[in-house]
PAVOKE-119325 format. One record per residue (C-alpha): x, y, z. Coordinates in steps of 0.2 Angstrom, whole numbers. Example, Ala and Ser with C-alpha at 12.3 -4.5 7.8 and 13.67 -1.06 7.14 Angstrom:
BEGIN
[rec [62,-22,39]];
[rec [68,-5,36]];
This chain:
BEGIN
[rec [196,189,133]];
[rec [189,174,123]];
[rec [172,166,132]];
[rec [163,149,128]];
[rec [144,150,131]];
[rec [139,133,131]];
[rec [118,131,129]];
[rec [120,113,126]];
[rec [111,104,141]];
[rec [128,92,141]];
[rec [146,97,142]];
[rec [158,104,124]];
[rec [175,103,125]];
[rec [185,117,114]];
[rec [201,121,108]];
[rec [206,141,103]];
[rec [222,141,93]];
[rec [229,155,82]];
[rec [229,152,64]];
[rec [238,160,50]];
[rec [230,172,39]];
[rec [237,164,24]];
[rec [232,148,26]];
[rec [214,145,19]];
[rec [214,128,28]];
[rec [215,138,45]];
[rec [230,126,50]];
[rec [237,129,70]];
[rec [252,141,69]];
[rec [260,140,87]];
[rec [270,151,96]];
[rec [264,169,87]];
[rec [254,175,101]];
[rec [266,182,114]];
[rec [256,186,131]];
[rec [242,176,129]];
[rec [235,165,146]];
[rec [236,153,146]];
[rec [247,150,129]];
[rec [239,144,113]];
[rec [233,131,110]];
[rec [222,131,126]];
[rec [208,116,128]];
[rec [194,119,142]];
[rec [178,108,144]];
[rec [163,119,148]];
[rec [148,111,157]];
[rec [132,112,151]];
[rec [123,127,151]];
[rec [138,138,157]];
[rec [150,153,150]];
[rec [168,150,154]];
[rec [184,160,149]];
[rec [195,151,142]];
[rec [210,163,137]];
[rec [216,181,139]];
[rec [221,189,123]];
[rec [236,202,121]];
[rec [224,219,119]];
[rec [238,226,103]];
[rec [237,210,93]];
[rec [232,207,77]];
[rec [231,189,75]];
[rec [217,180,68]];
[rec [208,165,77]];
[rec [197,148,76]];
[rec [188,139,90]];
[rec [184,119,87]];
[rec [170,114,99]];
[rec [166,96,99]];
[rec [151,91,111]];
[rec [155,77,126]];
[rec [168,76,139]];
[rec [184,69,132]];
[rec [183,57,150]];
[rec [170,47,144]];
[rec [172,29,150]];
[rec [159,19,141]];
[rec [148,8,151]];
[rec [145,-11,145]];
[rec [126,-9,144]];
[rec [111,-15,133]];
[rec [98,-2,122]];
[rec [83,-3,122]];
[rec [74,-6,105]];
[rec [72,12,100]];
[rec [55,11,88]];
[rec [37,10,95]];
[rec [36,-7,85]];
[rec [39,-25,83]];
[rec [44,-25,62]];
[rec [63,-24,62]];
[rec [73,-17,44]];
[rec [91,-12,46]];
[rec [93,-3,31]];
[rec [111,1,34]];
[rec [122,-6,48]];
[rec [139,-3,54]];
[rec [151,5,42]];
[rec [138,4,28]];
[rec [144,14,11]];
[rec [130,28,9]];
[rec [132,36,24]];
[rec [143,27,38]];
[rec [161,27,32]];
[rec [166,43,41]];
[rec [171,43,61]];
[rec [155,49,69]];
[rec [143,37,59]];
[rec [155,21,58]];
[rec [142,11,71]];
[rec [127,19,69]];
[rec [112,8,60]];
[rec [96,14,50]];
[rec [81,6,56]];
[rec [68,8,42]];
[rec [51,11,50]];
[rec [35,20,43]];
[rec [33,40,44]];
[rec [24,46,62]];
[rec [30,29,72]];
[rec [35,35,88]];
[rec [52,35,93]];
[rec [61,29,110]];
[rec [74,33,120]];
[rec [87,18,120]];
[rec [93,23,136]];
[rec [90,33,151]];
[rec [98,51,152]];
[rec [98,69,151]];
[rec [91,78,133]];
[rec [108,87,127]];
[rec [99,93,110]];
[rec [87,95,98]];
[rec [84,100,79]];
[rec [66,102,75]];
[rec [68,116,60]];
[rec [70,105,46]];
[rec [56,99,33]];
[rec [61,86,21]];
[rec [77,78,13]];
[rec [84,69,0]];
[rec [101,61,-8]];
[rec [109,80,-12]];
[rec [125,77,0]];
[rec [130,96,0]];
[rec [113,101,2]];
[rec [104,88,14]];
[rec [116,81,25]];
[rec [115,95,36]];
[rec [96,97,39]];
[rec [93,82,48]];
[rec [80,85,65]];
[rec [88,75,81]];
[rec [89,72,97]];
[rec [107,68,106]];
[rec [103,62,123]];
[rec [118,61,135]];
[rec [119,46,147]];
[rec [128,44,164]];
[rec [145,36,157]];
[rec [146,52,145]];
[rec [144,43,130]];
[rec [129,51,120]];
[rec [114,43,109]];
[rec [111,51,93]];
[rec [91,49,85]];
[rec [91,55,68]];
[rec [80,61,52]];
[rec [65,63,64]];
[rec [49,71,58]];
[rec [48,90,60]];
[rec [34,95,74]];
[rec [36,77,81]];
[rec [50,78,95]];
[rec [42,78,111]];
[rec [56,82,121]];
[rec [67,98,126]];
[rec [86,100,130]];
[rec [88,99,149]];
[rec [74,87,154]];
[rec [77,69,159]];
[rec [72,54,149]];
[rec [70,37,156]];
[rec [72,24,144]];
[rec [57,18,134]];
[rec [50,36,134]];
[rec [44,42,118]];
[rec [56,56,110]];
[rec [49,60,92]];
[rec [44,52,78]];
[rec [49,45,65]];
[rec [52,56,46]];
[rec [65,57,33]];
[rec [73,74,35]];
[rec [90,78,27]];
[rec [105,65,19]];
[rec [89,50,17]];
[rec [81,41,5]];
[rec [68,38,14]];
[rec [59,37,32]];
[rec [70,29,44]];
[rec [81,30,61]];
[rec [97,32,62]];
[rec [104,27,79]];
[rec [123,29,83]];
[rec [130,30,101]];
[rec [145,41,103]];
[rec [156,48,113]];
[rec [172,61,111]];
[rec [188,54,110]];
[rec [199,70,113]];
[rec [191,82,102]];
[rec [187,69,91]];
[rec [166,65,90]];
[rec [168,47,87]];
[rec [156,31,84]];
[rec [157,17,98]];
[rec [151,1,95]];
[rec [133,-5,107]];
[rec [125,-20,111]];
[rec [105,-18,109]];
[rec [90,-29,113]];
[rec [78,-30,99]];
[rec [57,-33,99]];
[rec [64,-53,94]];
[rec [78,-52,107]];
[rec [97,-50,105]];
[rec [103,-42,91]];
[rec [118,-44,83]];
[rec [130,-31,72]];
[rec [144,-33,60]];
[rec [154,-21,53]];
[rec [152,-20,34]];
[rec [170,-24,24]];
């Protein structure tokens, strides 16, 4: 049998295929599996903080397998709604907007924006919802892509709609939530620090949501310490 154990406090969908033992890339190879049940590929959604099994697997085979997990519902229907200003300050610096080329090009970064703000200044939450994760282990960062881009501390807060709020590069010790509590927007969430792909201190701030397991950057509309602000997409 093949189980999911989701400990997000938000839902993951997932996908088990079979994949060919040759194929270093771990391509789907269909149809190999004879008596599994449901037949591969299978996709389930598992709710947060649940196990669920997803497939029954032939006993005698000797077929090899890969399981993509990609957090969100893939019904998200993204409300037209206004963020709030996520920094405990009145200075604004965007130091890269939508699509900017260090670190926005690829699908699940497209729309986010870098808010430049001093180490230790709080962090808030955009928008009202439900903690979905956190990373706290992280000290520190730099520009090494293979090495940093990874060690980022976060929170992802998940929102009525299903579309999901990423706050990045936050300071290690400083998050002052956990995965499962309400947050009602305004409320302080962490702080703000340079951990993994960064140059410097700064927040990055992208709403997302999962386009069939696809995590993918949606545009927002966000009201800033000055008012309305408005964000283009780089060329």
């Amino acid at each position: 049998e093949a189980w999911v154990d989701n400990t997000l406090g938000g839902p993951v969908e997932v996908e088990l295929r079979e994949v060919e033992q040759r194929e270093v890339a771990l391509r789907p190879a269909r149809g190999h599996v004879t008596g599994a049940e449901p037949p591969l590929p299978v996709r389930a959604v598992v709710p947060a903080r649940q196990e669920r099994r997803i497939a029954r697997l032939p006993p005698d085979t000797d077929a090899r397998f890969a399981l993509t997990a990609i957090r969100g519902a893939p019904e998200a229907q993204p409300e037209d709604v206004e963020y709030g200003f996520p920094l405990e300050t009145d200075a604004l610096r965007v130091e890269q907007g939508w699509g900017g080329g260090f670190s926005h090009r690829d699908a699940e970064n497209r729309y986010g924006v870098d808010f430049a703000a001093p180490s230790g200044t709080p962090v808030r939450a955009a928008r009202a919802g439900v903690v979905m994760e956190v990373e706290n282990g992280f000290d520190g960062g730099g520009r090494d892509r293979a090495n940093d881009l990874g060690r980022a501390n976060f929170v992802r807060i998940l929102h009525a709609d299903g579309t999901m709020a990423l706050y990045a590069h936050l300071q290690r010790g400083g998050l002052r939530v956990r995965v499962g509590q309400r947050v009602g927007a305004g409320e302080p969430i962490g702080l703000v620090g340079a951990t993994g792909f960064a140059t410097g201190p700064h927040l990055h701030f992208a709403v997302q949501a999962n386009r069939g397991l696809r995590l993918e950057a949606i545009r927002f509309r966000m009201l800033g310490p000055q008012g309305i602000l408005r964000f283009t997409e780089a060329p």
